[in-house]
Backbone as ProteinMPNN parsed JSONL, in Angstrom:
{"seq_chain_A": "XXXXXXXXXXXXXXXXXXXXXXXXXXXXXXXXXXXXXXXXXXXXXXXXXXXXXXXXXXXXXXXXXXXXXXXXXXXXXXXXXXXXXXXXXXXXXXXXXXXXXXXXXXXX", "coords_chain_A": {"N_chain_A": [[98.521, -15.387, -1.385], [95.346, -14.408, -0.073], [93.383, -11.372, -0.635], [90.82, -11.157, 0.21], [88.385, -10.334, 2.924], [88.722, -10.374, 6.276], [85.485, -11.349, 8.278], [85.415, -9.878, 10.62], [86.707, -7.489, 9.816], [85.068, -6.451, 8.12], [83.307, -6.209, 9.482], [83.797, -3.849, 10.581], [84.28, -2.065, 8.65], [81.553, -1.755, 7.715], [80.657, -0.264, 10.443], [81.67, 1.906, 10.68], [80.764, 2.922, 8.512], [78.317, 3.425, 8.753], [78.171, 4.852, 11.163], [78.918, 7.175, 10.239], [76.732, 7.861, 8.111], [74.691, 7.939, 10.557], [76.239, 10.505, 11.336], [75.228, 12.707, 9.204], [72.995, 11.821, 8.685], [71.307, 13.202, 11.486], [72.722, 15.396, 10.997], [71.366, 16.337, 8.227], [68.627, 16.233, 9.621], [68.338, 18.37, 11.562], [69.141, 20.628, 10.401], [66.677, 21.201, 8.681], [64.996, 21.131, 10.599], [65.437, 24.141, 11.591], [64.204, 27.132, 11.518], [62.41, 28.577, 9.083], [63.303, 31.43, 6.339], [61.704, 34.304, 6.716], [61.587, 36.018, 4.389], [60.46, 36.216, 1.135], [61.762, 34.891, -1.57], [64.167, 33.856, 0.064], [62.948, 31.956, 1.512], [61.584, 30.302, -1.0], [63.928, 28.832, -1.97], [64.808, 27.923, 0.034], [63.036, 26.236, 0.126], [63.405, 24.559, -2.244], [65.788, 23.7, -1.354], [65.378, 22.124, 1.075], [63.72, 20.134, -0.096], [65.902, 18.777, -1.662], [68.008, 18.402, 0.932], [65.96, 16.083, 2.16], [65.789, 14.332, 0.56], [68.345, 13.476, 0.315], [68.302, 12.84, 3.176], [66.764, 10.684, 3.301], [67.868, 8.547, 1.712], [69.984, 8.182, 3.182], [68.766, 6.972, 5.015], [68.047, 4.698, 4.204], [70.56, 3.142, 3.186], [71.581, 3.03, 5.874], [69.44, 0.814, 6.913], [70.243, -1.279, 5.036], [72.993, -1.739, 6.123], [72.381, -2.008, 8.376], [71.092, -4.833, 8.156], [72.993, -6.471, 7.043], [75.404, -6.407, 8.857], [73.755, -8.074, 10.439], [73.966, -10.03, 9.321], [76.674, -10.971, 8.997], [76.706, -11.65, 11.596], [74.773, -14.103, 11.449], [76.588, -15.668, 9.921], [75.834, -15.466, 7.501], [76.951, -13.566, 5.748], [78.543, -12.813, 2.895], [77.164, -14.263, 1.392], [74.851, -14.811, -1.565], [71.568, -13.414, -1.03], [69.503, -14.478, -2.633], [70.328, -16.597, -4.702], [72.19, -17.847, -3.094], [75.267, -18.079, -3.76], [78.548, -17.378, -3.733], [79.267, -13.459, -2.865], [81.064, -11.384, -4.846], [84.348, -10.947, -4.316], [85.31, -8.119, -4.436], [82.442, -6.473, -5.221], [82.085, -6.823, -2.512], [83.564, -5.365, -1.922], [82.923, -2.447, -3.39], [80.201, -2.216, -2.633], [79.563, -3.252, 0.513], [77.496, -3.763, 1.664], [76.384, -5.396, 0.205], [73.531, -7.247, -0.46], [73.012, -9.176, -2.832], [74.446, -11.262, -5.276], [76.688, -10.302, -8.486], [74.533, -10.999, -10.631], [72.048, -11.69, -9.699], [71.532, -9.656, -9.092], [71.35, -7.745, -11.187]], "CA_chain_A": [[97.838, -14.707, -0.286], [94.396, -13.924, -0.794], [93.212, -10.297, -0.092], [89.876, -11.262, 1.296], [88.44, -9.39, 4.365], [87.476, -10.947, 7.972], [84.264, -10.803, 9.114], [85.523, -8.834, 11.424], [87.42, -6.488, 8.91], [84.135, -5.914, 7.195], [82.152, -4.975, 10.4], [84.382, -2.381, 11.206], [83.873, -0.923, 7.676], [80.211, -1.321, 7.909], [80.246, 0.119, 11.469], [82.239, 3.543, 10.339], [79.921, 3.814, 7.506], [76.758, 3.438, 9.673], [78.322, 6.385, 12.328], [78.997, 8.295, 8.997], [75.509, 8.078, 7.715], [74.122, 8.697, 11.393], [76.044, 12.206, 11.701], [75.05, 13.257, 8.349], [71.283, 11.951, 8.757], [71.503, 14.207, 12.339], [73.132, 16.909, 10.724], [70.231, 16.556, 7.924], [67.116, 16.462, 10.413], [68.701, 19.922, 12.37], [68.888, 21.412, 9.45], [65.539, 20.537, 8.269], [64.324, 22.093, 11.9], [66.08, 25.534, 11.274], [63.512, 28.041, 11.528], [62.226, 29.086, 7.485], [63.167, 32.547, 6.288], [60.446, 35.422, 6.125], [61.695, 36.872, 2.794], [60.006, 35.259, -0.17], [62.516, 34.611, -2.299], [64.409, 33.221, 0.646], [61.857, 30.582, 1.444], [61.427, 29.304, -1.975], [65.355, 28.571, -1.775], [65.031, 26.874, 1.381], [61.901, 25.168, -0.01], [64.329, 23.58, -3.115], [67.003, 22.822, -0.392], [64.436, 21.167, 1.612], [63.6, 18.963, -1.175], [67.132, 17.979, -1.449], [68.161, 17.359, 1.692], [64.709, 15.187, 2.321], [65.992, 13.23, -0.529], [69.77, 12.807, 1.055], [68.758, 11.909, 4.162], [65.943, 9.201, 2.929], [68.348, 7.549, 1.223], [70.82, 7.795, 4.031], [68.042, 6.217, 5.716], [67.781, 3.358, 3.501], [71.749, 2.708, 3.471], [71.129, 2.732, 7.29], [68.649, -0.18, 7.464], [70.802, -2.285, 4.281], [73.976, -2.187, 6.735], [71.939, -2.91, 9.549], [70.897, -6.285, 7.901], [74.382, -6.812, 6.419], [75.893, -6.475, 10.17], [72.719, -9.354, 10.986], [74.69, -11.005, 7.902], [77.528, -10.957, 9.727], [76.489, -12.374, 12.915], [74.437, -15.541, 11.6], [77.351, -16.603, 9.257], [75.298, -15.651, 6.335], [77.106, -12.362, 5.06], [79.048, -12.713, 2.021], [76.268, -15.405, 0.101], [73.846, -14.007, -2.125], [70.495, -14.015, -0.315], [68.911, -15.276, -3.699], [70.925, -17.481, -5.096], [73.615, -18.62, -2.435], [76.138, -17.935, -4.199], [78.756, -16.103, -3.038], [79.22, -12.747, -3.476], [82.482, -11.687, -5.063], [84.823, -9.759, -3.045], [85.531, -6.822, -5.437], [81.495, -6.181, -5.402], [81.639, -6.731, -1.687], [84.836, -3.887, -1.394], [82.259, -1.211, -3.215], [79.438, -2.426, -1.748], [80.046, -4.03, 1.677], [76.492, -4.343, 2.237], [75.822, -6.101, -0.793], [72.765, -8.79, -0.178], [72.715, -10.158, -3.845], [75.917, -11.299, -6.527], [76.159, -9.191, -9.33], [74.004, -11.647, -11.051], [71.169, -11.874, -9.288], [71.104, -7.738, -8.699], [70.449, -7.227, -12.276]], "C_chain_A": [[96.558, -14.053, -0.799], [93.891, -12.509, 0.237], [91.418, -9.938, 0.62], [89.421, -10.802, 2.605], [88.125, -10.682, 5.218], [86.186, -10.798, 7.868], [84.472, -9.847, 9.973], [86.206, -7.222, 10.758], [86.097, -5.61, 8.149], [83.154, -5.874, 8.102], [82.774, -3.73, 10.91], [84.38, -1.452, 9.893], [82.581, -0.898, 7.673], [80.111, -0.319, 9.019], [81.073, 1.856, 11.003], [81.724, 3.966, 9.122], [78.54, 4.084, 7.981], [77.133, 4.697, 10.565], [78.472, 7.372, 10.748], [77.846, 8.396, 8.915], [74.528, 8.682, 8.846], [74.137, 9.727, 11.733], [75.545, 12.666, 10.948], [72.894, 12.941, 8.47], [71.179, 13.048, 10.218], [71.284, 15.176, 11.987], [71.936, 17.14, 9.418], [68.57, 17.035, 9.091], [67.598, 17.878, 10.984], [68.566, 20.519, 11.759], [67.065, 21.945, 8.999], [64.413, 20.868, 9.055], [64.381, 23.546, 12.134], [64.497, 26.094, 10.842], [63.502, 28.678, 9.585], [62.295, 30.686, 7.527], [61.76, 33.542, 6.201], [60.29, 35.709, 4.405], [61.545, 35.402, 1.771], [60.943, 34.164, -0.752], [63.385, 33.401, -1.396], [64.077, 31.736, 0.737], [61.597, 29.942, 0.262], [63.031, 28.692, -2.006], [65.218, 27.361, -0.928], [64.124, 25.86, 1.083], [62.676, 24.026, -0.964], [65.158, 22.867, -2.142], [66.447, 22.272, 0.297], [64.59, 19.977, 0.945], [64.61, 18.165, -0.815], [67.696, 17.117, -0.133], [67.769, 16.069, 1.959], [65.592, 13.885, 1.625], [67.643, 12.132, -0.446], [69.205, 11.986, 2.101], [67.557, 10.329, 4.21], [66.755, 8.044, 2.171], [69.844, 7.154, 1.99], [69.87, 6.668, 5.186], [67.915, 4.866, 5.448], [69.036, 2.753, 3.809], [71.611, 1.926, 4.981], [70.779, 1.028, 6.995], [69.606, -1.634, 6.884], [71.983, -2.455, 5.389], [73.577, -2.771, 8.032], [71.748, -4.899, 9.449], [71.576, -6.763, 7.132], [75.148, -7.117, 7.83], [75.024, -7.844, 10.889], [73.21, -10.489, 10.42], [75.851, -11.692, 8.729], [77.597, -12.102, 10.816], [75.995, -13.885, 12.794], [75.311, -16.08, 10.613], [77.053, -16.648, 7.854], [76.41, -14.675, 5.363], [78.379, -12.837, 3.751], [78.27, -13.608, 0.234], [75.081, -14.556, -0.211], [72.606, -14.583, -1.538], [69.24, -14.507, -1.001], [69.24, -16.556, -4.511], [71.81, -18.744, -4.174], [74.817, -18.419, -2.463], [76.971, -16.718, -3.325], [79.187, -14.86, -3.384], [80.856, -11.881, -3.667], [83.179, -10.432, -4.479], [84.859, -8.454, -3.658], [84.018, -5.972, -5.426], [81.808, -5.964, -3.801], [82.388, -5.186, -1.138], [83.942, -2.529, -1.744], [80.7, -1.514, -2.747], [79.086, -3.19, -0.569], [78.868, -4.732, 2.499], [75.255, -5.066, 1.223], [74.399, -7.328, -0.431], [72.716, -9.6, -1.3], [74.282, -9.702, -4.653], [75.314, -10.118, -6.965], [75.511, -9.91, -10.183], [72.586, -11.678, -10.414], [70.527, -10.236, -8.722], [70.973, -7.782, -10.058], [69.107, -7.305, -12.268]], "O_chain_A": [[96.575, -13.283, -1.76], [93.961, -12.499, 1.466], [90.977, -8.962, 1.225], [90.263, -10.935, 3.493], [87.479, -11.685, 4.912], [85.831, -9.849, 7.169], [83.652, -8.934, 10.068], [86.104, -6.113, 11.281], [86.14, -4.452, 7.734], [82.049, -5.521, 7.692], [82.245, -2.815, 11.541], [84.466, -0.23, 10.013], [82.212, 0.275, 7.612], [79.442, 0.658, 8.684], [80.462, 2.875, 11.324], [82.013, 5.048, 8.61], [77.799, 4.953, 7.52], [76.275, 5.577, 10.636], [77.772, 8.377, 10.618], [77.465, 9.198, 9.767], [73.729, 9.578, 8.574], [73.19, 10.334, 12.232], [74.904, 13.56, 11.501], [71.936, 13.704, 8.347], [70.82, 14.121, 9.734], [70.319, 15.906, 12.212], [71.44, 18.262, 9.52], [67.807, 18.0, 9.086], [66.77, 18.693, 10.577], [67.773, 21.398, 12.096], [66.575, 23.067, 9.132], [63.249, 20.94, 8.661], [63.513, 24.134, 12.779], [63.781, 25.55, 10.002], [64.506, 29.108, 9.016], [61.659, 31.324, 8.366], [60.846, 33.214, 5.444], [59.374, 35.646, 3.585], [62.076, 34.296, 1.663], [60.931, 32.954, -0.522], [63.423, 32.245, -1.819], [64.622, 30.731, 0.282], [61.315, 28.76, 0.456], [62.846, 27.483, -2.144], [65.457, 26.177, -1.165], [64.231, 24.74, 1.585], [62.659, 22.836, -0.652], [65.236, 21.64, -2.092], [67.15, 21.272, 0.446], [65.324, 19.032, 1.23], [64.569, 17.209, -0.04], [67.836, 15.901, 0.002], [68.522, 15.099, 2.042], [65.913, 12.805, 2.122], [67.981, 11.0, -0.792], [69.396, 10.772, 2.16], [67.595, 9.323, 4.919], [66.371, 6.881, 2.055], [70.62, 6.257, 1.66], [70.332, 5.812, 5.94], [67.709, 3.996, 6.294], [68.974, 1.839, 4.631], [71.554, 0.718, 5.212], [71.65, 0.165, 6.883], [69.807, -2.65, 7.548], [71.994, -3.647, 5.695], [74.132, -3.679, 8.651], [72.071, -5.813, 10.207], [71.064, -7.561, 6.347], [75.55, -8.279, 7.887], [75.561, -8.539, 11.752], [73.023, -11.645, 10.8], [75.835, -12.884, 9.033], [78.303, -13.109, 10.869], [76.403, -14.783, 13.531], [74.888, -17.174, 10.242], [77.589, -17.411, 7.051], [76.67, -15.106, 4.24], [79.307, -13.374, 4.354], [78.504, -13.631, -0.975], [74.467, -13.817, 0.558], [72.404, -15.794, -1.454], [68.212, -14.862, -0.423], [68.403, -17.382, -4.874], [72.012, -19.938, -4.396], [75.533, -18.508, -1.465], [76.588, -15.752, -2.665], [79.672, -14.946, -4.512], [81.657, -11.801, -2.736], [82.735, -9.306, -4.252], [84.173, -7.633, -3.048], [84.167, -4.764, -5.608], [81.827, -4.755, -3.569], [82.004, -4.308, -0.365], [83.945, -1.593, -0.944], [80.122, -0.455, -2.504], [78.1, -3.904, -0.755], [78.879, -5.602, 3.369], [74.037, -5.229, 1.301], [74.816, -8.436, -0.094], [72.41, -10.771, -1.079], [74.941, -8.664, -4.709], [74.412, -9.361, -6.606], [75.953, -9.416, -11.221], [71.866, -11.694, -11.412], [69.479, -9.888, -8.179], [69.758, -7.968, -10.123], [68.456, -6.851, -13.209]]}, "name": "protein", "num_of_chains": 1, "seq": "XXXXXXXXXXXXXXXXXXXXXXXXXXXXXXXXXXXXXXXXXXXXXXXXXXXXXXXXXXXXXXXXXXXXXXXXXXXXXXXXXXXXXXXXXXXXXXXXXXXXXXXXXXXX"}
């Protein structure tokens, strides 16, 4: 018995990591709108945590777009072949990264 996902098994983990990433990019931008303290000290604080967030939710942003065109993967029959090679991409890579576009050969 091989432990291989569906297609359909592996849009429903893309699709509950895409609503994950959307509350947390959300709950970044609100934040990010929050009115800046007066007190000095304050504001340089908030200015570091700025930074950070910025830097979460840009790369929640990126995730975003890769599952978007992993879910496109999906749909034309392409998603599990490396989109350099062909090859396909091996399930164990695809389990921690689900929105893999290249083997682990062709991602080095």
């Amino acid at each position: 018995m091989s432990d291989k996902k569906t297609a359909s098994e592996r849009r429903a983990q893309l699709e509950k990591r895409l609503a994950e990433l959307d509350t947390r990019v959300h709950d970044i931008e609100h934040t990010l709108d929050a009115p800046v303290p007066k007190d000095w000290e304050e504001a340089a604080q908030e200015a570091e945590d700025t930074e950070v967030l910025e830097a979460m939710g840009n790369q929640g942003l990126v995730e975003i777009r890769l599952i978007d065109m992993a879910l496109k993967r999906i749909e034309t029959g392409e998603y599990g072949a490396c989109d350099t090679c062909g090859d396909d991409i091996a399930e164990a890579r695809l389990d921690l990264v689900p929105h893999a576009p290249l083997c682990a050969r062709c991602a080095r």
